[in-house]
MIDOVO-630346 format. One record per residue (C-alpha): x negated, y, z; residue in one letter; chain; residue number from 1. Coordinates in nm, 2 decimals. Each point is the difference from the previous one (the first is absolute). Last residue first. Layout:
<atom <X; Y; Z>; 'A'; 'A'; NUM>
...
This chain:
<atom <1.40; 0.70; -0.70>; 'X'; 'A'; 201>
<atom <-0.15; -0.35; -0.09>; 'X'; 'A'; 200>
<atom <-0.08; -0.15; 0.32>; 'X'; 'A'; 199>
<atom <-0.39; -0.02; 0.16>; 'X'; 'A'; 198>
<atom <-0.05; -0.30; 0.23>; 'X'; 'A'; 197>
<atom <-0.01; -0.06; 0.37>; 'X'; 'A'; 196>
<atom <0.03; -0.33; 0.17>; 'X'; 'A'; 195>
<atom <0.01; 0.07; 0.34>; 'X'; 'A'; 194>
<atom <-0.13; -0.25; 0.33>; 'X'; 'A'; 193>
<atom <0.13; -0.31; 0.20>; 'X'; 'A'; 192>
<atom <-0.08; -0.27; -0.25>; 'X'; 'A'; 191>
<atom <0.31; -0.16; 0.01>; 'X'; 'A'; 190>
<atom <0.20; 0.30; 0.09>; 'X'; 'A'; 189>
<atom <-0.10; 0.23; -0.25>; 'X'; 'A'; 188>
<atom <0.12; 0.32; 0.01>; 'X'; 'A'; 187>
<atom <0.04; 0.23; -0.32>; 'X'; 'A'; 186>
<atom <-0.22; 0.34; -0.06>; 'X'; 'A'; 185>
<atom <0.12; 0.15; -0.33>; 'X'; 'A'; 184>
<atom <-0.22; 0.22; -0.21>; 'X'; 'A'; 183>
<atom <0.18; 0.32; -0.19>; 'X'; 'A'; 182>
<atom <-0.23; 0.29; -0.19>; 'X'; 'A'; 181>
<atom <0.26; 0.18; -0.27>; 'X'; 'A'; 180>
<atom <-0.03; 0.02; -0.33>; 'X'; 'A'; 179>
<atom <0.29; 0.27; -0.03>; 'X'; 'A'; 178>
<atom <-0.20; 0.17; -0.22>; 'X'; 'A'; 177>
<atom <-0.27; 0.15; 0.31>; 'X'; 'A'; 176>
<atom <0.05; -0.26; 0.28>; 'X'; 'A'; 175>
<atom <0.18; 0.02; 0.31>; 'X'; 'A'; 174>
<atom <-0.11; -0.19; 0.27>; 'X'; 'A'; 173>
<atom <0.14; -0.32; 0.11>; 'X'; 'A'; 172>
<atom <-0.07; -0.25; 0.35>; 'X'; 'A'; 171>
<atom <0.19; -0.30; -0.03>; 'X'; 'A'; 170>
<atom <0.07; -0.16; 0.37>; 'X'; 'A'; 169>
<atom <0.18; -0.38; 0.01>; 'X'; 'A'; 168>
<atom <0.06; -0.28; 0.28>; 'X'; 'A'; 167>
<atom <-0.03; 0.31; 0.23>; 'X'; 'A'; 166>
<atom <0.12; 0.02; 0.36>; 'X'; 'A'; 165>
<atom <0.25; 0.26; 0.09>; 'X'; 'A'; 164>
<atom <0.02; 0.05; 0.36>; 'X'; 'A'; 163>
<atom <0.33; 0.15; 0.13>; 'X'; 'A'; 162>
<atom <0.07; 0.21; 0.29>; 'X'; 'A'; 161>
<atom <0.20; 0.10; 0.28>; 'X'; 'A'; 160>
<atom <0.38; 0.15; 0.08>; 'X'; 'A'; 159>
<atom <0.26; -0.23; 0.15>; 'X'; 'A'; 158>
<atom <-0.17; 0.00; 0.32>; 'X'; 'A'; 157>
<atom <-0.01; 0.36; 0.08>; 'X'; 'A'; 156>
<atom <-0.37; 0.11; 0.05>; 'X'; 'A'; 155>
<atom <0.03; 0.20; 0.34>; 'X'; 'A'; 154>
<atom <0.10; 0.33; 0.04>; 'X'; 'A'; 153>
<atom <-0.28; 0.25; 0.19>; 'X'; 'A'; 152>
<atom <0.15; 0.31; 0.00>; 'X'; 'A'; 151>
<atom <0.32; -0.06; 0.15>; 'X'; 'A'; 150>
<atom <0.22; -0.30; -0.10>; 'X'; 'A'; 149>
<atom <0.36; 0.11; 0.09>; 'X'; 'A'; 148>
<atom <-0.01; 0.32; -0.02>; 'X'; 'A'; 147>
<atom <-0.19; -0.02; -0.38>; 'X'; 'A'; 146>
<atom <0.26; -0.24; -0.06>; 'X'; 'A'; 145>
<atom <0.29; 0.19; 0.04>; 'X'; 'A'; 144>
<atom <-0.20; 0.30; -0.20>; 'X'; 'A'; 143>
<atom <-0.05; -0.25; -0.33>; 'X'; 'A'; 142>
<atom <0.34; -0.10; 0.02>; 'X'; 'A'; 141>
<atom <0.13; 0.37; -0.01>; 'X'; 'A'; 140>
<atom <-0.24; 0.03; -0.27>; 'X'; 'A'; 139>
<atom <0.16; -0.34; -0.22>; 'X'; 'A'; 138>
<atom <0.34; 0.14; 0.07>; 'X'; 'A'; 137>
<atom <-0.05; 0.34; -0.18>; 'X'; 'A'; 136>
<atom <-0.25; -0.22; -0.27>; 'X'; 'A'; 135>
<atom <0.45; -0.11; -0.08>; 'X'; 'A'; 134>
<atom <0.17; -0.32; 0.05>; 'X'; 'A'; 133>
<atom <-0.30; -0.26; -0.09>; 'X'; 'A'; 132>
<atom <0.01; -0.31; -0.20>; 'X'; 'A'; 131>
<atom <-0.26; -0.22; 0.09>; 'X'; 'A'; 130>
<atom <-0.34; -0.07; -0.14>; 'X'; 'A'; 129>
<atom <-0.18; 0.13; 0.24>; 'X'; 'A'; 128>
<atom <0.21; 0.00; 0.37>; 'X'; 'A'; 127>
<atom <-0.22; 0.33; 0.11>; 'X'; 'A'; 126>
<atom <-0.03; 0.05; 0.32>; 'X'; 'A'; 125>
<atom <-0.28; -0.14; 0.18>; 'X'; 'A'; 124>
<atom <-0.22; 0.08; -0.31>; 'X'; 'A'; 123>
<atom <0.09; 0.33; 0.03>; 'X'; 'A'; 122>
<atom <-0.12; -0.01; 0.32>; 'X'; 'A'; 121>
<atom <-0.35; -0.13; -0.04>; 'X'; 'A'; 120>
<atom <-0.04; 0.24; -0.35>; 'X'; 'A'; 119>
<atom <0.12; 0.33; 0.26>; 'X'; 'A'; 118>
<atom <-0.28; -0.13; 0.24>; 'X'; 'A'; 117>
<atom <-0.28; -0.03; -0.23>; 'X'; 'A'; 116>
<atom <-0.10; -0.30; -0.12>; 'X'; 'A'; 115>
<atom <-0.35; -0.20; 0.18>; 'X'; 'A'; 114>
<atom <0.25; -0.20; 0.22>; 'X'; 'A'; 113>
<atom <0.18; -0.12; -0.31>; 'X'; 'A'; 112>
<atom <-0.33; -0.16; -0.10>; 'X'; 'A'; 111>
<atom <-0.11; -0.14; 0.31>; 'X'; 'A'; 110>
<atom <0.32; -0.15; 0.10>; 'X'; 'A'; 109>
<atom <0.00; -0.17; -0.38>; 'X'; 'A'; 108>
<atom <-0.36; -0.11; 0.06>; 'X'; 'A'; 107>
<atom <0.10; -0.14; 0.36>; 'X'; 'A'; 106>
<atom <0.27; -0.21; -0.19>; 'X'; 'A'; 105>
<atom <0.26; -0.02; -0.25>; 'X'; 'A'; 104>
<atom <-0.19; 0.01; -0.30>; 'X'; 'A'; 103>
<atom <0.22; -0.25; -0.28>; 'X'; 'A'; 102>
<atom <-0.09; -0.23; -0.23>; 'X'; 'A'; 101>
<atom <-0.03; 0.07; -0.37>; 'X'; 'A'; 100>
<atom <-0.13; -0.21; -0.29>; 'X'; 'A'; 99>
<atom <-0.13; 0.20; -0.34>; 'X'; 'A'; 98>
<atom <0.00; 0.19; -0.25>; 'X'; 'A'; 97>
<atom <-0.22; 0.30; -0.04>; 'X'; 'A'; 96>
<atom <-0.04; 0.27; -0.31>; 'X'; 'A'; 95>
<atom <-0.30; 0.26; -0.01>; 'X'; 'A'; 94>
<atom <0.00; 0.33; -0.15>; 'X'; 'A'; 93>
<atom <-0.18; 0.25; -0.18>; 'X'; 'A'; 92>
<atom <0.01; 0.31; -0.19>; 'X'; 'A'; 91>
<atom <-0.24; 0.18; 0.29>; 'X'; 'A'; 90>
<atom <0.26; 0.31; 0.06>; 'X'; 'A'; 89>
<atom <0.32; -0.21; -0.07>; 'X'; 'A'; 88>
<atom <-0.04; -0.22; 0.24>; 'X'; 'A'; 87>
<atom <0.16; -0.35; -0.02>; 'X'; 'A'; 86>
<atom <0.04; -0.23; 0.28>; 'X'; 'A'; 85>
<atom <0.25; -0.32; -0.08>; 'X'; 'A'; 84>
<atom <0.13; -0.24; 0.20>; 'X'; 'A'; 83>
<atom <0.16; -0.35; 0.00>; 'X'; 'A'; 82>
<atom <0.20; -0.21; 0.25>; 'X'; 'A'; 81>
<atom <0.03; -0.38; 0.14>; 'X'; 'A'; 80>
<atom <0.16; -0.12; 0.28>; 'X'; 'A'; 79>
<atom <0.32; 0.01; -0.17>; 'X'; 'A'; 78>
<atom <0.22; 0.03; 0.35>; 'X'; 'A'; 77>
<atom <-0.24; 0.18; 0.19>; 'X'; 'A'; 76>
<atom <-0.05; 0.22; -0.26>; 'X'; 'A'; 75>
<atom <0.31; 0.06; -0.16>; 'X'; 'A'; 74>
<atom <0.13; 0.08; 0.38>; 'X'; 'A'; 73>
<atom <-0.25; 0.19; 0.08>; 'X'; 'A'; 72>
<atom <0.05; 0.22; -0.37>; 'X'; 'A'; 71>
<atom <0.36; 0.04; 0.10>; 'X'; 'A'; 70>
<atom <-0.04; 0.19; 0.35>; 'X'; 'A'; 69>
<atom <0.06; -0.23; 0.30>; 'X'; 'A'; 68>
<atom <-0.43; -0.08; 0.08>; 'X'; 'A'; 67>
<atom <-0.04; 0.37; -0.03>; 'X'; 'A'; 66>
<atom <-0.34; 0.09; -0.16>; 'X'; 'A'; 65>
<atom <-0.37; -0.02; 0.03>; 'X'; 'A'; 64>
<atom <-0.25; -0.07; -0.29>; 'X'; 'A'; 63>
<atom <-0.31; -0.24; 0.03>; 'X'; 'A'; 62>
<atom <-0.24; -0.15; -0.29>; 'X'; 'A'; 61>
<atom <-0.20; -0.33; 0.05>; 'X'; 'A'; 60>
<atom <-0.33; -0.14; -0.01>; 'X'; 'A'; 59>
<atom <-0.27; 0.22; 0.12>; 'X'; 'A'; 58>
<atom <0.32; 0.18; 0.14>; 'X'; 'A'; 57>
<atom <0.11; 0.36; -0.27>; 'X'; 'A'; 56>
<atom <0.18; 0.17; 0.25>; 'X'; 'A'; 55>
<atom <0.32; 0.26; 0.04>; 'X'; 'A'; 54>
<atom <0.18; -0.01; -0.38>; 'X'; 'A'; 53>
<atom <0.26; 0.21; -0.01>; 'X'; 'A'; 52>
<atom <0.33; -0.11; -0.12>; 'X'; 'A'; 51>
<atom <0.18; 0.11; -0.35>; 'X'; 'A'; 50>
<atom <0.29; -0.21; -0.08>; 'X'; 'A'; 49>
<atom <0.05; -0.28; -0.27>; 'X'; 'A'; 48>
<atom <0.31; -0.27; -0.03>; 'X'; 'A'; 47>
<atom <0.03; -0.34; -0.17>; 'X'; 'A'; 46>
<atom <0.33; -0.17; -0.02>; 'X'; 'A'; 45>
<atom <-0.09; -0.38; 0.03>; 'X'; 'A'; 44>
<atom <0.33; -0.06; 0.18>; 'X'; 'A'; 43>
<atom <-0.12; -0.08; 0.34>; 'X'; 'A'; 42>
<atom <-0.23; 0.41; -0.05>; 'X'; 'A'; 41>
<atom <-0.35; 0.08; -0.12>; 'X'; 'A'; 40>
<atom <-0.27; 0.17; 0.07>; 'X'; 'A'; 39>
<atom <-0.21; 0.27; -0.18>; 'X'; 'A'; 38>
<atom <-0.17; 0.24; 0.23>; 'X'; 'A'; 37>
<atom <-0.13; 0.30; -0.25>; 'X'; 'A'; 36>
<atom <-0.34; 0.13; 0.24>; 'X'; 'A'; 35>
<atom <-0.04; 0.35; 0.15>; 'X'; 'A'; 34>
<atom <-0.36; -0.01; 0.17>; 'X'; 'A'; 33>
<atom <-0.05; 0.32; -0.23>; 'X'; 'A'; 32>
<atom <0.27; 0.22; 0.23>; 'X'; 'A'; 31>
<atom <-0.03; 0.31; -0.21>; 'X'; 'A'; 30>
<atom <-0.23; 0.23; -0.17>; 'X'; 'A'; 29>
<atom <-0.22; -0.30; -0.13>; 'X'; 'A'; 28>
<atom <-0.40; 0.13; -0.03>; 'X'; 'A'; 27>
<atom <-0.17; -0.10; 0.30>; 'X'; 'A'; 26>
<atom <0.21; -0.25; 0.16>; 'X'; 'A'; 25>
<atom <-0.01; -0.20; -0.38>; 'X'; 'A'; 24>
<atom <-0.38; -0.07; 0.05>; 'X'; 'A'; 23>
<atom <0.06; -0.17; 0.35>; 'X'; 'A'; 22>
<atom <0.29; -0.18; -0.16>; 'X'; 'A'; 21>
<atom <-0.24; -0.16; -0.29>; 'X'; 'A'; 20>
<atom <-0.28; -0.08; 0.25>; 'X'; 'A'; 19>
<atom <0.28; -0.16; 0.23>; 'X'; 'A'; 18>
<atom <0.12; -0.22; -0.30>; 'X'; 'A'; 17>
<atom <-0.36; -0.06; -0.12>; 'X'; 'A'; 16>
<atom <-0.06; -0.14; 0.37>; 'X'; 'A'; 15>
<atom <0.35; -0.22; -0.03>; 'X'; 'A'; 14>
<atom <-0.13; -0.11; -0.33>; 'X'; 'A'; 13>
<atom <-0.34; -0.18; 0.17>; 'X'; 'A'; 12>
<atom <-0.29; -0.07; -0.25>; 'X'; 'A'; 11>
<atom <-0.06; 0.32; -0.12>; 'X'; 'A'; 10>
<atom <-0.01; 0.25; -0.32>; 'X'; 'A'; 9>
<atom <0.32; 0.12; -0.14>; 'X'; 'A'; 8>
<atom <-0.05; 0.36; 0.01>; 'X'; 'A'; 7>
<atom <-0.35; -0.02; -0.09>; 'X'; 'A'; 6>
<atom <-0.06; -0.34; -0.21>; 'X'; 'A'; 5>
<atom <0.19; -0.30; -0.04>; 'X'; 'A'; 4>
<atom <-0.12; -0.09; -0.34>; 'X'; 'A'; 3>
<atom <-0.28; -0.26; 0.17>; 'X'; 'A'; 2>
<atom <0.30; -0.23; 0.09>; 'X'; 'A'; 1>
């Protein structure tokens, strides 16, 4: 794999994955650990949201959300998902899928610990996913809760995270043409490593 030069160059894909986000912190405006969550539902409708993307594991990627919203639900019941990162500012991206199992423990208290107070709350009392009356309803929630709890809430336990870990990775960079740079990292079980090769873009 001697073509794998600069951007692409490495042996581990969840280094060139945090190279590639540390680059995108300096030049994306806005939230560039944003990732395109792909799950899907019983019926084999598929469904996409926008989630941020909170650590990039030696072997794994993490993202917190409400274990009762829809995308939990997808999750825990397809135990697979998909994501995409794509910045605008470098022209590049790189796609996941993968198996998920969920982070429920002291890295989840740790995590929602480290968010600030109004985030802690919020998380408290928002029902994602359902319907809601009015945001008039959702505030007045939000300041019932923030009597109740204090200023130190703990993690509620139907909120948490997920750990995404990759049977497949493709790193791409835009190329001038539309001849485009793409080499896909797939897991190997049998031989417990990647096989990587270059794909036609």
């Amino acid at each position: 794999m001697n073509e794998r030069t600069g951007i692409f160059a490495g042996t581990d894909p969840f280094e060139i994955a945090r190279r590639w986000l540390s680059e995108a912190e300096k030049t994306e405006p806005n939230d560039p650990n944003a990732i395109a969550l792909a799950t899907v539902d019983d019926d084999g409708m598929p469904n996409t949201r926008m989630v941020l993307l909170k650590d990039i594991e030696p072997d794994a990627f993490v993202f917190y959300t409400n274990y009762h919203s829809a995308k939990a639900v997808e999750l825990d019941s397809a135990g697979k998902a998909a994501f995409v990162m794509h910045w605008k500012s470098l022209r590049r991206q790189i796609r996941v899928r993968g198996i998920i199992t969920r982070e429920d423990g002291r890295q989840a208290d740790e995590y929602y610990a480290s968010r600030s107070l109004k985030s802690r709350l919020g998380a408290w009392a928002s029902r994602q996913s359902q319907p809601l009356e009015s945001r008039t309803a959702l505030m007045a929630e939000v300041a019932k809760l923030t009597a109740k709890l204090g200023t130190n809430p703990p993690r509620p336990d139907f909120w948490g995270g997920y750990r995404l870990k990759p049977t497949e990775i493709e790193f791409w960079a835009d190329g001038a043409f539309r001849l485009h740079d793409r080499f896909q990292w797939r897991w190997n079980p049998a031989s417990s490593d990647w096989h990587i090769q270059r794909l036609n873009p």
